[in-house]
N, C-alpha and C positions, 0 to 999 in steps of 0.2 A: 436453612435451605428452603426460600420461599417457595423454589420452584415445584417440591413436589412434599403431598401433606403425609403424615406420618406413617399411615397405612404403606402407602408406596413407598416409605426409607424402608420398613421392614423388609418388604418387598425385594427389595434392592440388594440389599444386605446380604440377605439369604440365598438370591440368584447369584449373587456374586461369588460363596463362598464355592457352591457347587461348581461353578465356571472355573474359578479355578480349581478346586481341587483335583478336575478332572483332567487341566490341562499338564500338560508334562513340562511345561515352562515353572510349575510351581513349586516342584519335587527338584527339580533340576536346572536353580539360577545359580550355578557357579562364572564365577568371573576372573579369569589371568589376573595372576599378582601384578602384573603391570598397566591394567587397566586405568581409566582416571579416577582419580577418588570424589568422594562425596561423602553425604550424610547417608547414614545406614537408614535402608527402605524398610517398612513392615509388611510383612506377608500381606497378598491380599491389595493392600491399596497403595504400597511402595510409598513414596513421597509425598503422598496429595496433603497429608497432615501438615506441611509445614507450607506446604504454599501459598502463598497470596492469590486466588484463581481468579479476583477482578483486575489484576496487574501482577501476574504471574513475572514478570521479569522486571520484578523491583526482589523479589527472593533468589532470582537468580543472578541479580548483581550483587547481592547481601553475601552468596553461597561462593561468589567468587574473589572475592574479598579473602574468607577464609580458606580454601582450598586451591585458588589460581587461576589462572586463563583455561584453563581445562578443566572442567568437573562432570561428574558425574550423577543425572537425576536420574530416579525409578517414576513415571506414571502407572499405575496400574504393574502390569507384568512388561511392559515398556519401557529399556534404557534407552537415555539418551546421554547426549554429551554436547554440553554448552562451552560454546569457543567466547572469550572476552578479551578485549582490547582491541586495538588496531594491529598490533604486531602479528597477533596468534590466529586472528580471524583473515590477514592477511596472508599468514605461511598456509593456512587451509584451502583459502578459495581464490586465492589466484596463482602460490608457488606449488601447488599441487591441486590444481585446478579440477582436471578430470575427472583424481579419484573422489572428488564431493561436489560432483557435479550431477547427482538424480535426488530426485524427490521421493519421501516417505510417503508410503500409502495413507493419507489420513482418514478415517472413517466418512466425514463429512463431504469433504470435498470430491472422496470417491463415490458416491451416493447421489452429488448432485451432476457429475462431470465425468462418471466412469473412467478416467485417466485420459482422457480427449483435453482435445484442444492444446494449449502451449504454459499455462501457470501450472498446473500440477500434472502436467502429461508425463512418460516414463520414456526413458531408450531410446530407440528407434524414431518414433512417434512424436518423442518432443524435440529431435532435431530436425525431421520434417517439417512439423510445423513453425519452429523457430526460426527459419531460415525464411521460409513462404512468406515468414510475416514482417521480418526487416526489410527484405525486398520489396514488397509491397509497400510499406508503408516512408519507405526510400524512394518509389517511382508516384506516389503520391504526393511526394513534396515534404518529406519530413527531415529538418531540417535547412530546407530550401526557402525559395522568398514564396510560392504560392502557396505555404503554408502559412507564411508568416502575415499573408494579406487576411487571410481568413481571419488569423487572430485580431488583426489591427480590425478587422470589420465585426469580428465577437465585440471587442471592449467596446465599440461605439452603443450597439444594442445595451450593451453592459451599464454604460455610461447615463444610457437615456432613461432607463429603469429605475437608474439610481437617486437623477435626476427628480425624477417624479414623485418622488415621496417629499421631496420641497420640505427637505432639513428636516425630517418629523422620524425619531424613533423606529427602527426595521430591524428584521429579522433578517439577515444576508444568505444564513445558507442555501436556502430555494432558489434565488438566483444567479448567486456562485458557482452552484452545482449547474445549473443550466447551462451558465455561459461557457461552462469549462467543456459540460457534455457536448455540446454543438460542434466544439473543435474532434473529437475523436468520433460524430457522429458523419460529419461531414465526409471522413476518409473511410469509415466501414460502411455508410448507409448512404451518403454520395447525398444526404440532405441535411438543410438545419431545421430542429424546430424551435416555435414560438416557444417564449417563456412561459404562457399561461394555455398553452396546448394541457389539456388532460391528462391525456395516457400519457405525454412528455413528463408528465408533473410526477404520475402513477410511477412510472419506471425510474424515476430519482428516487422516488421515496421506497419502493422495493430495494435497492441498489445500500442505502444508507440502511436503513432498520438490518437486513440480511448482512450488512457489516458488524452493525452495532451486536447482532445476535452470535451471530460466528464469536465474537470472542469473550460469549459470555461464560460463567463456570457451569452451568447446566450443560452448556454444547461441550465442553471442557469433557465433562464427566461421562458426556455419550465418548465422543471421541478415545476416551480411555477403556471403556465398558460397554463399546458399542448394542451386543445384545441387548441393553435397557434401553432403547430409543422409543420403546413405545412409550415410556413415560415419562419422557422432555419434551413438554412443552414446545421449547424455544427452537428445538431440532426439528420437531413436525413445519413449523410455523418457518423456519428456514427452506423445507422441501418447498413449501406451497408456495414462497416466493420464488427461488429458482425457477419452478416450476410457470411461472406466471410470466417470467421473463423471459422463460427459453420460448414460451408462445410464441411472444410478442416475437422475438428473432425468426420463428418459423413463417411466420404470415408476412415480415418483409422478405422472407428467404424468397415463399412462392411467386410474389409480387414480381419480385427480380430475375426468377426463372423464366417469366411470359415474357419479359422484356428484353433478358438477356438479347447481346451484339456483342460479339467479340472483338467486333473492327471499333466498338464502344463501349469501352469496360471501363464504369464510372464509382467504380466503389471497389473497396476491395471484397466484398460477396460478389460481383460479377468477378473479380480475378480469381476467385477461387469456383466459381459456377464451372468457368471456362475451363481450367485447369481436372474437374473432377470430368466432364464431357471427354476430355482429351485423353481421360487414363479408364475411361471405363471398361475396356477388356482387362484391366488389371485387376484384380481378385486378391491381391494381397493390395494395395491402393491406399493412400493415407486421404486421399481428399474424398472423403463420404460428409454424408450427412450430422453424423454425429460428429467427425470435430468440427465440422463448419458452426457448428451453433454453439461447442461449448467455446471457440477460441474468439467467436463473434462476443460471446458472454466475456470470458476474460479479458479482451480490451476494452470494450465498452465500461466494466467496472472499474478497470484498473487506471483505464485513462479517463475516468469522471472523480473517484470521490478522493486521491490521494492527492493531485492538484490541486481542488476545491477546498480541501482540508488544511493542504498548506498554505494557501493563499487568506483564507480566513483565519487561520491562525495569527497572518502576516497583518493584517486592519487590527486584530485583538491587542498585537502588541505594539501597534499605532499608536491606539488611544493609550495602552496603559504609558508608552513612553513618549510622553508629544515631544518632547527636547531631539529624538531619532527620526519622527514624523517630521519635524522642522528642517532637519538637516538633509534629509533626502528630499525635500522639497526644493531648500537653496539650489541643488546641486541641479535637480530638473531641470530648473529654471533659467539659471546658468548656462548648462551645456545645450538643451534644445528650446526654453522658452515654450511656447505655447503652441510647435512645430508636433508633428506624429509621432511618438516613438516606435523606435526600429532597434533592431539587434545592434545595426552596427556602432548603437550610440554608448552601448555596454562598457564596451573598453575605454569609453571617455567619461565613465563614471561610477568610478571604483568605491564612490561610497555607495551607490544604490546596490550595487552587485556586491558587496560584501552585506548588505541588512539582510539582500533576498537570502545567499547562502547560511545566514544567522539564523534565518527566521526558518529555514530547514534542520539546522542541525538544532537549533533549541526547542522547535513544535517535536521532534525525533517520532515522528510521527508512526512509523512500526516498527518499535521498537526490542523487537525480537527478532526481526524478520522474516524473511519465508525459511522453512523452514528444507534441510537438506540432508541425503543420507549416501554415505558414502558408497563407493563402487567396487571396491575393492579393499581389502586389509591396508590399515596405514599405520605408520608411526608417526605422531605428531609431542612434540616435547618429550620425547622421551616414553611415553607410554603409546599401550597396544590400542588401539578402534579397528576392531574388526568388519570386513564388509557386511552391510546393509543397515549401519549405525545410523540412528537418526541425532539428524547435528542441528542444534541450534546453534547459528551466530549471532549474535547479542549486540546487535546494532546500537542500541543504546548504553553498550558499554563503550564501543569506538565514540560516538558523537558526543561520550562526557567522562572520555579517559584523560586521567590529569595528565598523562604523562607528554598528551596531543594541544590540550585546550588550556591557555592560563588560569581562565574563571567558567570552567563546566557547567555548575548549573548557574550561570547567570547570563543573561540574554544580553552580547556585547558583541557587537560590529566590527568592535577593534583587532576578533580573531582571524579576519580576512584583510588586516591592511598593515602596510608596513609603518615603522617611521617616519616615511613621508609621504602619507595618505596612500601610497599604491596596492591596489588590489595583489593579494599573494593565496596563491594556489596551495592550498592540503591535502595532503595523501590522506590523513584520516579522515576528509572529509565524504562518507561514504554512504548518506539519506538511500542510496537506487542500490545497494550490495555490490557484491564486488563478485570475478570470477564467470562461470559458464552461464551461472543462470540471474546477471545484472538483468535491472529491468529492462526491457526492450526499448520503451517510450521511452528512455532520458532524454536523450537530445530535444525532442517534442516537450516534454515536462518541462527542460529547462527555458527554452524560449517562450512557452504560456507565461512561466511567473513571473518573468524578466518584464514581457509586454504587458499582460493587463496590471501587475503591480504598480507598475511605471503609470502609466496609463490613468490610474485610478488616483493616485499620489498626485498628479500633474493638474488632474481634474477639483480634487474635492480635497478637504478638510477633515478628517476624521475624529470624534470624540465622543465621547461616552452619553448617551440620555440625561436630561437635567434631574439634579439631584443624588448622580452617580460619579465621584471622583477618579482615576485613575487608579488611585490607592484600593478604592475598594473591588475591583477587577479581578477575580479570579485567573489564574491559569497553571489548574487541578484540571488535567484531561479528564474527559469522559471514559467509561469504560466501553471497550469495542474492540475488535480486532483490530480496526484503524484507532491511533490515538488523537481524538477532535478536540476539540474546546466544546465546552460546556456550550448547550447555545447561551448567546448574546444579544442583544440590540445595540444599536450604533447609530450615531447622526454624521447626515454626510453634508459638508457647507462647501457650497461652490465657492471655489474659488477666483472663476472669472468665465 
């Protein structure tokens, strides 16, 4: 336990014994005989013994294996119940959709976001703003062609950046993240910024590190025993960025307030400026201040580092596969030549759009998912989940259930095409969850990776730095709440 030196495990140890013994959860964990089964918890710290807490859901693929699509962990004095496969996470969240359709209170995220905004909002509150925010982000052009121009004008910036390193060894993630945040900055902040803007630079790298920390086992252990948070590290250091970034959302808030026109609502902070003027004799009112900046926070993160991540994933497995990198090349070249790519060229190139959805389902990049707690008592396979169960769906047992994928863990294109090369659609294929609370952005998601993928393929050559074969390429994610690739360097060779 680097994170905290010996004094402080004592410490720990001993405030924890008293926390629980005091709690009535500790005298009194009986569980209905027909609950899901598991590995028996030990008082005090239930499960955390067996866990892997830097890839906690590599133990709970292991745990499902032996006990089934349904099990049951202890964290702390905390059940939960992990759904696996496509079948059993399917009868959960979308054949009984409503009753596992709210979010568990998690220590962290209630701390930085109070239950505002739309990722971890509760009730009421997150169908308010979930609704606010599709709408908007539908009258914005999401999914439409003026969103799509923005993109085709990202990858050009994207393109020129790339350009300029003139074939010499880079680090991609600084300006992956940028090109990506520009698209989700342009529809919440009505601007784009420069790649080498500062504070643009400052809130990428806030945005990544408060990823990387979120899912480290120190936050892990707060999250389970939250009382101890003054002595994680990693937990303080997650407030101060939040904190640094909810600023930064306050000071464009104010900016937007003097400028505010309603006959000219250029962002979606004037759509929701407007919207909170219009209801201010309401006293019970969802559009205040506080979710405006936590739901500004959850898009902004959400539609920056989990595109970015799967698209760098998508170059890692370029270089490591160049015979894949070849072949969505021909196909480019073939169907558009050296012409713009646009959505509608998708369905005329079943190979590029089956690597993008490969290169999704094999980066499995949150591969626990968000997490879910039901709404009401349910029966699922036959055993009791009582209401306010906190449910993990185990995304990454759908995206490498044999029973969905011929070769699971192996990164193969072939599971999106038929016989005769045509693109064929998967129910299991489920990167964005399934159910009430899918992610919002898909559609937006899926057209970013379609075009700068394309985009970036059609442009450049991708391969490893001299001296680094394809074979010796890692991809062992990093540890993080999002799962990234290790960073990388990459040479990018024009191709014309």
């Amino acid at each position: 336990m680097e994170w905290l030196d010996p004094i402080s495990i004592l410490l720990l140890f001993v405030l924890t014994v008293i926390f629980f013994m005091k709690s009535e959860k500790f005298w009194h964990r009986r569980s209905r005989d027909d609950f899901p089964p598991g590995p028996t918890p030990l008082p005090i710290i239930g499960n955390l013994h067996i866990m892997d807490l830097k890839r906690p859901y590599r133990t709970m693929l292991e745990l499902s294996k032996k006990y089934g699509p349904v099990v049951s962990i202890q964290m702390g004095c905390q059940k939960m119940v992990v759904l696996s496969g496509y079948k059993m996470v399917k009868e959960a969240l979308v054949n009984q959709a409503d009753a596992f359709a709210e979010r568990p209170k998690i220590p962290v995220f209630e701390d930085t976001s109070k239950g505002y905004g739309v990722t971890f909002s509760h009730g009421k509150n997150w169908k308010v703003m979930r609704r606010f925010t599709l709408t908007t982000l539908r009258d914005f052009g999401m999914g439409k062609r003026v969103i799509e121009d923005r993109i085709v004008e990202e990858s050009r910036f994207l393109i020129e950046d790339i350009e300029s390193q003139k074939g010499k060894p880079f680090e991609i993630t600084t300006i992956m993240n940028a090109a990506v945040a520009n698209i989700i900055a342009s529809i919440i902040f009505g601007e784009r910024f420069d790649y080498k803007d500062p504070v643009f630079l400052r809130l990428l790298n806030l945005i990544s590190e408060t990823l990387r920390l979120i899912g480290s086992p120190s936050v892990t252990l707060y999250n389970t025993f939250p009382f101890l948070g003054f002595l994680v590290r990693n937990y303080k250091t997650v407030l101060h960025s939040m904190s640094e970034l909810y600023s930064f959302i306050w000071l464009i808030f104010k900016e937007r307030l003097k400028e505010l026109d309603k006959n000219d609502q250029r962002s979606l902070i004037d759509v929701f400026l407007v919207r909170q003027q219009e209801e201010k004799s309401d006293s019970n009112g969802y559009f205040h201040n506080d979710n405006l900046i936590s739901l500004v926070n959850n898009l902004f993160v959400a539609g920056t580092d989990t595109t970015s991540t799967t698209l760098r994933w998508g170059l890692l497995l370029m270089i490591k596969y160049p015979k894949v990198q070849i072949k969505v090349q021909e196909e480019i070249a073939r169907v558009i030549g050296s012409a713009q790519p646009r959505t509608e060229h998708r369905t005329q190139m079943p190979y590029v759009d089956a690597v993008v959805h490969e290169i999704q389902r094999f980066s499995n990049i949150v591969p626990m998912g968000l997490p879910h707690e039901t709404t009401e008592d349910v029966s699922l396979k036959g055993y009791f989940i009582p209401k306010g169960t906190y449910i993990i769906p185990l995304l990454a047992s759908i995206l490498q259930d044999e029973s969905q994928w011929e070769t699971p863990d192996t990164f193969n294109p072939e599971h999106f095409l038929d016989s005769e090369g045509k693109f064929v659609k998967k129910e299991a294929f489920m990167p964005f969850s399934a159910g009430r609370r899918i992610c919002a952005g898909e559609t937006l998601a899926k057209m970013e990776l379609f075009l700068f993928f394309t985009s970036l393929l059609q442009r450049f050559t991708f391969h490893p730095p001299p001296g680094i074969t394809n074979t010796d390429l890692d991809l062992t994610p990093a540890f993080g709440f999002i799962s990234s690739p290790k960073p990388y360097k990459i040479c990018a060779e024009p191709r014309y």
